[in-house]
C-alpha positions in Angstrom: 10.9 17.6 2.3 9.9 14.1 2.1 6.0 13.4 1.0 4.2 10.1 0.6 1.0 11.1 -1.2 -1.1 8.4 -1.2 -4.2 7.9 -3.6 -6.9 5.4 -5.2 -9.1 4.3 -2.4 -12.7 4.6 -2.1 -15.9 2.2 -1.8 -16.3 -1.1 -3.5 -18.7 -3.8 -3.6 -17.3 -7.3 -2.8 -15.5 -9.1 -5.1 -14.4 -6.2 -7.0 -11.0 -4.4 -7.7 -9.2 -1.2 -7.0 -5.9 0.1 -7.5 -3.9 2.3 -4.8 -1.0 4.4 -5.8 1.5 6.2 -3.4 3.5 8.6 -5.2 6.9 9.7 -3.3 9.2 12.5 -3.7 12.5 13.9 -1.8 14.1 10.5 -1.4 15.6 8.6 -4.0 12.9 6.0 -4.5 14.6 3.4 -6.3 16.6 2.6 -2.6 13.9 2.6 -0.9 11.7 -0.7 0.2 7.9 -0.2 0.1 5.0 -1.3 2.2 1.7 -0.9 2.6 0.4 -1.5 5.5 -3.5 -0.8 6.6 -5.5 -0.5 9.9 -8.9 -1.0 10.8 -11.0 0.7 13.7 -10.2 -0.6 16.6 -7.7 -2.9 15.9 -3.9 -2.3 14.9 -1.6 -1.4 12.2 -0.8 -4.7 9.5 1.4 -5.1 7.0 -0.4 -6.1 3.9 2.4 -6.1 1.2 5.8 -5.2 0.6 8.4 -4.6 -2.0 12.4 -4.4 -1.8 14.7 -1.7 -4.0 15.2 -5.0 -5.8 11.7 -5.7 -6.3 11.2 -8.5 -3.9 7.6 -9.1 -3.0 6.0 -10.1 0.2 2.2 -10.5 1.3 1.0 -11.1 3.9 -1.1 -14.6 4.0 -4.6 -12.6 4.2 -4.3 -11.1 1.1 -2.1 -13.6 -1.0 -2.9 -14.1 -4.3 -5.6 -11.3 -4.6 -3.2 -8.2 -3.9 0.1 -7.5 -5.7 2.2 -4.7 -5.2 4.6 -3.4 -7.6 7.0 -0.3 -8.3 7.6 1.8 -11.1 11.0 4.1 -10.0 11.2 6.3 -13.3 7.9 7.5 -11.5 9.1 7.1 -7.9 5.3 5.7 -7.5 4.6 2.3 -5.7 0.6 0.6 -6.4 -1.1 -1.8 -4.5 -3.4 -3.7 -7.1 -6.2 -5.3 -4.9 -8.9 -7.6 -6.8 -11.3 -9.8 -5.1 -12.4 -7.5 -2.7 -13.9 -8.7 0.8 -15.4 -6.7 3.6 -12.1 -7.5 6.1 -10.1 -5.6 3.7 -12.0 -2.5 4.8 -9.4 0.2 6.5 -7.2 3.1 6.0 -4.4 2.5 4.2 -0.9 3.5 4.3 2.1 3.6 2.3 6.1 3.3 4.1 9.3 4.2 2.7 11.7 2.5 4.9 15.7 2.2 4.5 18.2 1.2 7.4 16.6 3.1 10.1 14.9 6.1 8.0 11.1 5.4 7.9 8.7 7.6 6.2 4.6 7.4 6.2 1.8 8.9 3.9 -1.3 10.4 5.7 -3.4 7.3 4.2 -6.1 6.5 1.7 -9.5 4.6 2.6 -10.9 1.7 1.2 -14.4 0.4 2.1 -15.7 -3.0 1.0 -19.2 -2.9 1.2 -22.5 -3.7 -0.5 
């Protein structure tokens, strides 16, 4: 059975930093590329970051150069660091496994930027 579990959201005040983790297991990770994508109310699903088997990064141009996501395969875990916080950046989000046509989703953390 295949689980993304992901964790490390929560409320911040803008301008500060937080660190989501999204731990897999029943794939072999290291194959894998990794997203994280988020989604505020009422508007749709974005990619925010991504990260190939080969460790590869891409961002997307809202979030370049504050957020950096990284992998660590010995513990089949992929992290979103995410510094400089704003307000915009307030949404669920959610971690993908995706490889050839085999897609996988965890149920989502929160983050809220707010004073």
């Amino acid at each position: 059975q295949v689980q993304l579990v992901e964790s490390g959201g929560g409320l911040v005040q803008p301008g500060g930093s937080l660190r989501l983790s999204c731990a897999a297991s029943g794939i072999i990770f290291s194959a894998y590329a990794m997203r994280w994508y988020r989604q505020a109310p009422g508007k749709e699903r974005e990619l925010v970051a991504a990260i190939t088997s080969g460790g590869i990064t891409n961002y997307a141009d809202s979030v370049k150069g504050r957020f950096t996501i990284s992998r660590d395969n010995a513990k089949n875990t992929v992290y979103l660091q995410m510094n400089s916080l704003k307000p915009e950046d307030t949404a669920n989000y959610y971690c993908n496994a995706k490889r050839i046509i085999t897609d996988y989703w965890g149920q989502g953390t929160q983050v809220t930027v707010s004073s």
